[in-house]
C-alpha positions as CSV (number, residue, x, y, z in Angstrom):
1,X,-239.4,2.7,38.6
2,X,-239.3,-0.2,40.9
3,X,-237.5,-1.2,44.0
4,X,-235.7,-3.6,41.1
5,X,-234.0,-0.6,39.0
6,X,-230.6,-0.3,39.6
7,X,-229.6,2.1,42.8
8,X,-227.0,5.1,42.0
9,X,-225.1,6.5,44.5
10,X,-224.1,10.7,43.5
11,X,-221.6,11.5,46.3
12,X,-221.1,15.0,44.7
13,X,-221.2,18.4,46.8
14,X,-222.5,20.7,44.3
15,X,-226.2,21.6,44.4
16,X,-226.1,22.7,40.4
17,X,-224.9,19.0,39.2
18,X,-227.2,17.5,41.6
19,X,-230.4,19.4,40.4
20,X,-229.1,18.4,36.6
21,X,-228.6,14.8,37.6
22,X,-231.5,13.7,39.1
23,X,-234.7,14.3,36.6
24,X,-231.8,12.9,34.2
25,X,-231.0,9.6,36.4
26,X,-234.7,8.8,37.4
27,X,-236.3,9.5,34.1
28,X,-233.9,6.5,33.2
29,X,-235.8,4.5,35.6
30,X,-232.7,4.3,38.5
31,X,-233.0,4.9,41.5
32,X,-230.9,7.7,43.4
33,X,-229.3,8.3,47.1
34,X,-227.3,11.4,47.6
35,X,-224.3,12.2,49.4
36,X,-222.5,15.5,49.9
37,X,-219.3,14.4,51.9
38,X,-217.3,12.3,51.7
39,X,-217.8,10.5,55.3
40,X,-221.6,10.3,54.1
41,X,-220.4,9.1,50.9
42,X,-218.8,5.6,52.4
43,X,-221.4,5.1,55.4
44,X,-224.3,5.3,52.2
45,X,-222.1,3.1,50.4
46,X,-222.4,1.2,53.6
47,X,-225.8,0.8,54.1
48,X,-227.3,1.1,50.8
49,X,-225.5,-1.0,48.6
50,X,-225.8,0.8,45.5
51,X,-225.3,-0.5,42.2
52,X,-223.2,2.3,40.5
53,X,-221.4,4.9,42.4
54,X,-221.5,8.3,40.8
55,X,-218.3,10.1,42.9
56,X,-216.7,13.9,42.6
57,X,-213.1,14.3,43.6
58,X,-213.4,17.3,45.2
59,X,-215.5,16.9,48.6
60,X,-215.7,19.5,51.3
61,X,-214.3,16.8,54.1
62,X,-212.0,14.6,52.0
63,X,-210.9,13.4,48.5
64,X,-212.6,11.2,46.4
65,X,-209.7,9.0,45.7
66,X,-209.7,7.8,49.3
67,X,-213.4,7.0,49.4
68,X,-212.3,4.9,46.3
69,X,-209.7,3.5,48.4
70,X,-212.2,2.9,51.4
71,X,-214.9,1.3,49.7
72,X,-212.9,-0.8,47.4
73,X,-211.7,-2.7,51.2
74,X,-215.0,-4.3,51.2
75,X,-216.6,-4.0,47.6
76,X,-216.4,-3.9,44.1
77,X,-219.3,-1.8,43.0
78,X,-218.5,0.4,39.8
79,X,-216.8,3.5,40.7
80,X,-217.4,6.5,37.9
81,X,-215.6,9.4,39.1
82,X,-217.1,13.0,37.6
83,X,-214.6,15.3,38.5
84,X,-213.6,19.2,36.9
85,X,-209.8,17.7,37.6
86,X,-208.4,16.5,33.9
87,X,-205.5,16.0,34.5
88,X,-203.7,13.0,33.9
89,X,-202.2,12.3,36.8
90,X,-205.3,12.8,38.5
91,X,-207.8,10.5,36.5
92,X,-204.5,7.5,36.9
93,X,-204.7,8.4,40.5
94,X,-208.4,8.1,40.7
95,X,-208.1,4.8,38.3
96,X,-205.2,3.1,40.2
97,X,-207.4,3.6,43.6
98,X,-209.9,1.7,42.2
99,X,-212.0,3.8,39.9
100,X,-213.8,1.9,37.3
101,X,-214.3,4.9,35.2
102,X,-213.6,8.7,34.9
103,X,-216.0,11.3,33.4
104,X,-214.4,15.3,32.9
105,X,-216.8,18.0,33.9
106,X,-219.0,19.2,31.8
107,X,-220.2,16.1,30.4
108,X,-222.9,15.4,28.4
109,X,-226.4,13.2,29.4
110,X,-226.0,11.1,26.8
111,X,-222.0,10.3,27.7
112,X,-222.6,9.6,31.2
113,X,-226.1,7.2,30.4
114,X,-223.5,5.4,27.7
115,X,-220.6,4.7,31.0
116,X,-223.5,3.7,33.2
117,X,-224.9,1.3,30.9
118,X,-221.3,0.0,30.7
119,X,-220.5,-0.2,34.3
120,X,-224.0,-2.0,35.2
121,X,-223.4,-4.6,32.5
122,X,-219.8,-5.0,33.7
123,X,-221.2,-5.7,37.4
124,X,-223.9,-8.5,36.0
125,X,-221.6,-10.6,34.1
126,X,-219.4,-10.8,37.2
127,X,-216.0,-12.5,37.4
128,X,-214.8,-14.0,34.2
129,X,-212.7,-15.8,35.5
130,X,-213.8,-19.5,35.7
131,X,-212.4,-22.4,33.6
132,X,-215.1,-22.4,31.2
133,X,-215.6,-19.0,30.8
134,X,-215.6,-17.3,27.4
135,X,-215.3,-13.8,25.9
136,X,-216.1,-12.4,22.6
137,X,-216.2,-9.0,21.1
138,X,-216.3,-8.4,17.5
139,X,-215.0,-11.9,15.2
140,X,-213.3,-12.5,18.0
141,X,-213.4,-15.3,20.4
142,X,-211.4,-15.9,23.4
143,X,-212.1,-19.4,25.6
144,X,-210.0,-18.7,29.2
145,X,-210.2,-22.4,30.2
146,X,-208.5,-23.5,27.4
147,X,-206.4,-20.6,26.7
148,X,-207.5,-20.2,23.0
149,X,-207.9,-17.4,20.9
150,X,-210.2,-17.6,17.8
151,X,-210.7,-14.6,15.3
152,X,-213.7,-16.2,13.0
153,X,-213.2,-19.8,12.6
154,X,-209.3,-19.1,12.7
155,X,-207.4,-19.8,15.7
156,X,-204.9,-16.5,16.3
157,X,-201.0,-17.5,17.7
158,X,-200.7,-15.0,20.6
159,X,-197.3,-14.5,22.4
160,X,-197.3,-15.5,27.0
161,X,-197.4,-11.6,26.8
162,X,-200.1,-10.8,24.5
163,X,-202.1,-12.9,26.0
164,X,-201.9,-12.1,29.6
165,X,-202.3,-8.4,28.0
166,X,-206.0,-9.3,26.5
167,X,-206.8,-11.1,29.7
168,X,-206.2,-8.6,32.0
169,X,-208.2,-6.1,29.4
170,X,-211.0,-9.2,29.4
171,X,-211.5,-9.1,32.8
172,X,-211.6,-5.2,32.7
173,X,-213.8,-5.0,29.9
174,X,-215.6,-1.7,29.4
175,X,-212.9,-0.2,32.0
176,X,-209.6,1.9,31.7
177,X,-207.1,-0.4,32.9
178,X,-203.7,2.0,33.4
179,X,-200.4,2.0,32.4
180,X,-199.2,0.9,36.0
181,X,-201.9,-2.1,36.7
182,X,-201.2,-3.4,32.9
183,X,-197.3,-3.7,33.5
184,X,-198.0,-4.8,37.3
185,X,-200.0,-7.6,36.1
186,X,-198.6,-8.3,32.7
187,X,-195.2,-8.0,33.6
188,X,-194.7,-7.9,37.1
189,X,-194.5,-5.7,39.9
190,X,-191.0,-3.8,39.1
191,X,-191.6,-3.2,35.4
192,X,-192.3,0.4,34.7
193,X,-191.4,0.9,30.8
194,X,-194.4,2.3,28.9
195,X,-192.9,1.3,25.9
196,X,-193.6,-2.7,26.5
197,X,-197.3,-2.0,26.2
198,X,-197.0,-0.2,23.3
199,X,-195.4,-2.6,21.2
200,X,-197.4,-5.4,22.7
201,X,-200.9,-3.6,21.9
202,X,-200.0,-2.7,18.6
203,X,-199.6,-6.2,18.2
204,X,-202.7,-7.4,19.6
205,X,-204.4,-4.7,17.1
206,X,-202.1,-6.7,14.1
207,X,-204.0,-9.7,15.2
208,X,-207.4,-9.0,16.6
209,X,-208.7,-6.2,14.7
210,X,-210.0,-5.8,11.5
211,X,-208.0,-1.9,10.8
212,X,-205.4,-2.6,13.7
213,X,-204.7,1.7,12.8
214,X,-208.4,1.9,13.5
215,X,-208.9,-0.3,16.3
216,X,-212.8,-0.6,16.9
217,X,-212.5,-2.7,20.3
218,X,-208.7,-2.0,21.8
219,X,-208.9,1.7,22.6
220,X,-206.3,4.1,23.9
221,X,-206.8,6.5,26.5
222,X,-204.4,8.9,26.1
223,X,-201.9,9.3,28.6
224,X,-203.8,7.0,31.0
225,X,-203.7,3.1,29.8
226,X,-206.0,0.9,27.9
227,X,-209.6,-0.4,27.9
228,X,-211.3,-3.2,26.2
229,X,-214.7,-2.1,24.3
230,X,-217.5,-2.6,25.5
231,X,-219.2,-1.8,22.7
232,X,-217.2,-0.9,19.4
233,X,-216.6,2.2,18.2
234,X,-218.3,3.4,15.4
């Protein structure tokens, strides 16, 4: 471990997780600053500028999903919330705050290693948002300066709605993106029928993926919203 490995902030109350985490984290080579409240949790978020913020909903002084809101005024570190709470309405609450990612309690080593790998390479590649800039997953390349869509050496037709759909997933990517932000920024900010992302995935599946009933790359998460692959499934 050097003072290079990536920094992980646990805001997380519970002395059990904690002990489990951290052989786990730094045997991974991170490095790790803890925080039991939630007041702690912001001014470390503060001074320390972490890489990856590991947060529980459920502090003694406050709820997670305001730290979110706190700390995404002034950055846009990953968020992961690990949290007992699965319902939906709370992982869309802790999404829509900010929230990059949300893990149920218990969850596995393995699982939570997998999101962080995904969240640290989602903070290096930065904005995607430049006129060259250039996406691919799978056969699949997408160029956002020209606004052009290539599956293999095929360019693919995609509707003013499909596409803004697969850029807003683009510049998500590895990320559940919900129901709410998708039809705010695909549709605008009074649109609230589920259905319209539906019909507009499926057809993004039609034409990006290779078994459209099997998507590998444009994943459901049920009851929550969408995410772009960072890695397909297998």
């Amino acid at each position: 471990m050097t003072e290079h490995s990536p920094l992980i902030l646990l805001v997380e109350d519970e002395p059990q997780l904690r002990r489990f985490l951290r052989p786990m984290l730094r045997a991974q080579n991170y490095r790790l600053v803890e925080a039991e409240t939630a007041r702690e949790g912001v001014a470390l978020a503060h001074s320390h500028n972490p890489d990856v913020i590991l947060l529980d909903l459920g502090l003694p002084d406050g709820d997670g999903v305001e730290v979110t809101r706190q700390i995404r005024v002034w950055s846009p570190v990953p968020i992961i919330v690990i949290s007992a709470r699965g319902k939906e309405q709370d992982k869309v609450g802790a999404l829509d705050a900010g929230a990059d990612d949300y893990l149920i309690k218990p969850f596995g080593s393995a699982e939570l290693l997998a999101r962080l790998r995904v969240a640290l390479r989602h903070a290096a590649r930065g904005s995607l948002a430049t006129p060259d800039a250039i996406h691919t997953f799978g056969d699949v390349r997408v160029d956002l300066g020209r606004r052009t869509v290539h599956r293999g050496e095929v360019e693919v037709h995609l509707t003013p709605h499909e596409y803004k759909l697969l850029v807003t997933l683009i510049h998500n990517v590895g990320k559940v993106v919900t129901h709410r932000q998708l039809l705010r920024e695909v549709w605008g900010p009074g649109a609230q029928e589920n259905h319209y992302l539906r019909v507009y995935m499926g057809q993004l599946r039609q034409k990006l993926e290779e078994d459209p009933a099997r998507p590998r790359w444009l994943a459901t998460d049920a009851g929550v919203g969408y995410r772009l692959r960072d890695e397909p499934a297998r």
